[in-house]
C-alpha positions in Angstrom: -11.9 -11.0 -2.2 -11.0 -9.0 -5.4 -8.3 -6.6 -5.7 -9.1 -3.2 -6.8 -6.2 -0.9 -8.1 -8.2 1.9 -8.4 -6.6 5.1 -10.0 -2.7 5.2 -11.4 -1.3 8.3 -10.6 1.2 10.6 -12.2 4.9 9.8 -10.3 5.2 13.7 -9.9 1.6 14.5 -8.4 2.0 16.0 -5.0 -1.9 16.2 -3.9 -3.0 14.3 -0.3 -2.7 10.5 -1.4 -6.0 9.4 -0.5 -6.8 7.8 3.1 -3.1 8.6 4.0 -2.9 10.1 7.2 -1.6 13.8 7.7 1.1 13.5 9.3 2.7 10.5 6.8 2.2 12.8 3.6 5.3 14.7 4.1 7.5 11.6 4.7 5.8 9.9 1.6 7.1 13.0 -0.5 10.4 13.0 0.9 10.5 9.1 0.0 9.2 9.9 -3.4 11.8 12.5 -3.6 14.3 10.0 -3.1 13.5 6.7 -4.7 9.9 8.2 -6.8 12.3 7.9 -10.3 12.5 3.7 -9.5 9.1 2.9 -10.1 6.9 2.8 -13.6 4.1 3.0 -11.9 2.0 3.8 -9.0 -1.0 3.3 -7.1 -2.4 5.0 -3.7 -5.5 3.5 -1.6 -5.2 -0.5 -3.5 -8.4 -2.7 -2.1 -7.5 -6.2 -1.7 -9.7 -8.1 0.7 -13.5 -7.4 1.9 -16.5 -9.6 -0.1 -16.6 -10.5 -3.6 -19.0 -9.2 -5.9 -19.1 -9.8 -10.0 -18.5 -6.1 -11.7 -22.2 -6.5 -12.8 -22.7 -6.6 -9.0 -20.6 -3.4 -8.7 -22.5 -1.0 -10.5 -25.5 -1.2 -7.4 -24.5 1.5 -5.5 -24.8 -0.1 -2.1 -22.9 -3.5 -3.2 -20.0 -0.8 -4.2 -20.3 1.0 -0.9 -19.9 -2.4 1.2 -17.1 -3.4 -0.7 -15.2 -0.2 -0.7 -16.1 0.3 3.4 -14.8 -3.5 4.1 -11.7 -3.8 1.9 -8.5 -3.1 3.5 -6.6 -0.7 1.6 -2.7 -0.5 1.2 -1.4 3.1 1.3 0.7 2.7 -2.0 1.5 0.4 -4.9 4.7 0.8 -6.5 5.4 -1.1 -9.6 8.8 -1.4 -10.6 10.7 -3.1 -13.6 10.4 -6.6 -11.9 8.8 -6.6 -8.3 5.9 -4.2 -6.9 6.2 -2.9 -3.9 3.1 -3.2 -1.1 4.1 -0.2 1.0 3.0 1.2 4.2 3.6 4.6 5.2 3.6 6.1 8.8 5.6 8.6 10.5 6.2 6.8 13.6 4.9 2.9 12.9 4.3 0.7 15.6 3.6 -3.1 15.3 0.4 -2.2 13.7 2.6 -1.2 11.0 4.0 -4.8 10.5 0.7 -6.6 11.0 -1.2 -4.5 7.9 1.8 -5.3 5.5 1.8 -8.9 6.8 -2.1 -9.1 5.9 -2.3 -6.8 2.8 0.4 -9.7 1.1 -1.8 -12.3 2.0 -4.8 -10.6 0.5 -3.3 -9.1 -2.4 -1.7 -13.1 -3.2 -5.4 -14.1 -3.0 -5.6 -11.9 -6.5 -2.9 -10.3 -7.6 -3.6 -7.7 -10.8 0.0 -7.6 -11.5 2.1 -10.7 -12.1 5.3 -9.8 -10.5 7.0 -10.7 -6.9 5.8 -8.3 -4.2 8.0 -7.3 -1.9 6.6 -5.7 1.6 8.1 -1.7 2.7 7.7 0.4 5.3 8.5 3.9 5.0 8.8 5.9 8.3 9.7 9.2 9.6 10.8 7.3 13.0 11.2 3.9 13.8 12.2 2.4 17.3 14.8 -0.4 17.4 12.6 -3.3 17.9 10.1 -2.3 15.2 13.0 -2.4 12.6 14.4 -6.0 14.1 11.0 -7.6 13.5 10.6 -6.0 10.4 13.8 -6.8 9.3 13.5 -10.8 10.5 10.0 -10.6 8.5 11.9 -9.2 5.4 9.8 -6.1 5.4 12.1 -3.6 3.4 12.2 -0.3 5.9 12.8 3.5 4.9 13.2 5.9 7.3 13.6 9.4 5.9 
């Protein structure tokens, strides 16, 4: 179950983050907007999860494929000076929402690549009452903007 960080990004590239959904892209950049200048660095499309291969094992093409197909992958990694921040990103999140975060901890503590706390966010567009009192008991930090 490795963890695969994949590409850091520039903090002021505005491309489509990969595998983030159209309609989230526009409340990712307005959260970037907003709190972007907190974080040193950044990370879109993390795999934690899925089987374990050796990086010898990587380089078949197939063994590559499966892994990348059956990893589950966090929409962003923030790092900041002293936590990094697992974040999902949705305009309207439903429990689904809570669930992924919930897992994608437990996966990412399985091998972390970066020895800091984590800390769980949601950033929304929307977010109904009882979505923000579970993820609030659950001590999921929520944006909505």
């Amino acid at each position: 179950m490795p963890t695969d960080l994949g590409q850091k990004f520039s903090l002021n590239w505005r491309g489509d983050p990969p595998h983030m959904l159209e309609p989230d892209i526009p409340v990712w950049y307005r959260f970037l907007e907003v709190y972007g200048n907190l974080f040193a660095n950044l990370w879109y499309d993390v795999c934690v999860g899925g089987p374990f291969y050796t990086k010898k094992e990587l380089e078949d093409p197939l063994k590559k494929m499966w892994y990348q197909n059956l990893a589950k992958r966090i929409d962003a990694l923030a790092e900041l000076s002293d936590v990094i921040w697992l974040i999902e990103v949705s305009a309207d999140p439903g429990l689904r929402s809570i669930g992924q975060l919930s897992s994608y901890q437990i996966l990412w503590n399985r091998d972390p690549k970066i020895m800091k706390p984590e800390r769980l966010v949601l950033v929304a567009g929307t977010m109904e009452k009882d979505i923000l009192d579970v993820a609030g008991t659950l001590s999921i930090l929520c944006h909505i903007i």
